[in-house]
Residue, then its C-alpha position, 0 to 999 in steps of 0.5 A: x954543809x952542816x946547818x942549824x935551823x931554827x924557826x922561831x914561831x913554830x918549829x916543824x917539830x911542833x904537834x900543831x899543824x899550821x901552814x907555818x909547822x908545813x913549811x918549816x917541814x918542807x925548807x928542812x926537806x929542800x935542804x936535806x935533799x941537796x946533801x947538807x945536814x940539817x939540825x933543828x937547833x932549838x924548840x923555843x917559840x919566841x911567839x906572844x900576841x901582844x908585846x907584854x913586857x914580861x912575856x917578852x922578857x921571859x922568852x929574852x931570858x930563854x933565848x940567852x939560855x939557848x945561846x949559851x947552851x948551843x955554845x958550850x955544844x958547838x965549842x966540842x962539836x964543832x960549829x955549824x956553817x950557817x944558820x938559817x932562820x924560818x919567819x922571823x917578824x915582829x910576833x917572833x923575832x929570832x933572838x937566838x941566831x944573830x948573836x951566835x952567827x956573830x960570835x961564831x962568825x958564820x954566815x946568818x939567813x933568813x926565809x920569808x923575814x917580813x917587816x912592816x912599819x906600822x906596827x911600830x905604833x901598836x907597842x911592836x917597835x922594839x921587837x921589829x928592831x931585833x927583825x931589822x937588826x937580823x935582817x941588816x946583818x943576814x948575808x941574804x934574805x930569801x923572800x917567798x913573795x913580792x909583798x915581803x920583798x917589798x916591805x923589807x927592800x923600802x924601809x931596810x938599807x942595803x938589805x941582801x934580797x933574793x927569791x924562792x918561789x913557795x913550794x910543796x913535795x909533789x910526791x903524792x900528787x904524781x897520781x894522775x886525777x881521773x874523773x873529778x866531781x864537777x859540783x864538789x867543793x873542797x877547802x883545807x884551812x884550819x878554824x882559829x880566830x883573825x883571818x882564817x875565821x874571816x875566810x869562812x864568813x865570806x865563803x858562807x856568804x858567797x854560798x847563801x847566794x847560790x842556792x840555786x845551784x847544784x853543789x856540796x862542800x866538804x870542809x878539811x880542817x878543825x880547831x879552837x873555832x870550830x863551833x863558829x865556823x859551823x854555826x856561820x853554815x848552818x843554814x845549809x844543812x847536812x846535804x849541802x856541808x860535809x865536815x871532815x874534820x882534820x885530817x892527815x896528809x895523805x887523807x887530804x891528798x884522796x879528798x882533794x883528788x875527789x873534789x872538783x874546785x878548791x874555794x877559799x877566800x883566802x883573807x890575808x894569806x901569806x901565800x897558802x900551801x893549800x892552793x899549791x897542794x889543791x892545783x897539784x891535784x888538778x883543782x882549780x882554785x876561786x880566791x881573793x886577790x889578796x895578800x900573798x895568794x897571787x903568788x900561787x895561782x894564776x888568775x884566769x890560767x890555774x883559777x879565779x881571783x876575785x877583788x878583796x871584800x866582794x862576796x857576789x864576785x867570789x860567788x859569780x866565779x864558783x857559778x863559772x867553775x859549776x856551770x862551765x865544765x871546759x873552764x874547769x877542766x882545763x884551769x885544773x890541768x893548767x894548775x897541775x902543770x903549773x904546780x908539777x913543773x914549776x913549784x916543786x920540792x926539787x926544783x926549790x931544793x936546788x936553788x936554795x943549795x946555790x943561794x945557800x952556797x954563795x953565802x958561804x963562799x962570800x962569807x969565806 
């Protein structure tokens, strides 16, 4: 099938690497793998942190310039079967796809669309409109996690829901690990303002309570909060925290095959691609219960998952992973298995191209 893909936050052409940039990258990857022509249709962010309204009239105006645009296209060239949307919410709706898959009468999609009532009262709610409208309207919905499910399945009659599981490219992780570092530390995140910022406060915390132990962390990861972030360790000194920086991907896959644990608290997370790529790599992971981070790890089979909040819990749970090397070892090859065998690009490639197929047929 020819497929017009569009993700209205961050498209996986956008310089800036996210989380978000990562798996844009890796749905239009799936898709391809199964045969279907992928067509990144539009660059437009439709993202604005507040919903100022001429922001936001601005981008409405962009977008009706992408529709008529891609209609002038499609009438010479012919119109895609489908038109499949990446996380849509109310930050950044997709205000180009629904009216075109209307026009065109083709079916419209989404992945890890996510709604959420109570941003209705903070000047959201005209922009969540436009998220319920396409998602009312979606011949299906593909969510990432069972939060989203949720949120979607309450509060939007008659939504078409189904699940796809998060996934990573497990190429570079065929390596077999071979000898990890028992007291190395790794984590992979990106230093900006809100959670992530949040996430380096808490693991800063939980260290300064183990001074008495034998460890050292290597930081992957830069940006706007760097100079934050690093003052949050300070106290540690250079023997104890090796900045890294940001690196590319395949420089991430070497350090991660070094390190012994993955840590990071993982305050709001989504799901974390960092924790699938950190278990194929044979690491254990010590996160928080939160969010969408039960999704992508195991607790007590591929890591540690500790309660929201509690410093001394996470810190109690990098003790255990230092101090018990059998724990260790055998969390990483569970998690390795666990990544290789159930999470990979392949096996979401397939179940996508049979969701995917089914719209179609319904559609006709």
């Amino acid at each position: 099938m020819h497929i017009a893909f569009y993700a209205p936050l961050k498209s996986p052409n956008h310089p800036v690497p996210s989380g978000d940039r990562q798996m844009a990258r890796l749905l239009v990857a799936a898709l391809g793998l199964a045969g279907h022509r992928v067509e990144v249709v539009s660059e437009l962010r439709s993202f604005t942190a507040t919903p100022e309204p001429a922001k936001r009239q601005q981008i409405a105006g962009l977008a009706q310039q992408e529709v008529d645009r891609l209609t002038r296209q499609w009438r010479d060239s012919g119109k895609p079967a489908l038109w499949f949307c990446y996380h849509p919410y109310y930050k950044a709706p997709d205000l180009i796809g629904p009216p075109l898959a209307a026009a065109l009468n083709i079916p419209y999609v989404t992945t890890e669309a996510s709604y959420s009532r109570r941003r209705d009262d903070n000047g959201w709610a005209r922009l969540q409109s436009f998220v319920v409208e396409a998602v009312q309207h979606a011949a299906v919905n593909i969510c990432f996690t069972r939060r989203d499910e949720i949120g979607l399945a309450s509060h939007i009659p008659e939504v078409r829901l189904a699940r796809l599981q998060p996934f990573i490219d497990v190429s570079a992780f065929r390596a077999k690990p071979t000898a990890h570092s028992p007291h190395r530390l790794v984590t992979v995140a990106m230093m900006r303002p809100g959670d992530k910022l949040e996430s380096y406060r808490m693991l800063a915390e939980s260290l300064a309570l183990l001074a008495d132990r034998p460890w050292r962390l290597s930081v992957i990861g830069d940006g706007p909060e760097r100079e934050a972030v690093k003052a949050m360790f300070a106290g540690f000194g250079a023997q104890r925290i090796e900045w890294l920086g940001q690196k590319q991907a395949e420089e991430v896959v070497d350090l991660l095959y070094q390190g012994g644990t993955f840590v990071w608290p993982g305050t709001g997370e989504a799901y974390g691609i960092a924790y699938l790529e950190a278990q194929a790599a044979g690491l254990p992971v010590v996160a928080q219960r939160a969010a969408g981070v039960p999704e992508v790890v195991k607790d007590g089979v591929t890591g540690a998952l500790t309660a929201v909040g509690d410093a001394r819990a996470f810190a109690d749970a990098i003790v255990e992973m230092l101090g018990n090397d059998g724990q260790r070892v055998a969390m990483g090859q569970a998690a390795r298995r666990f990544v290789l065998e159930e999470r990979s690009l392949e096996i979401a490639s397939k179940l996508l191209d049979q969701l995917l197929r089914e719209c179609v047929a319904y559609d006709g």
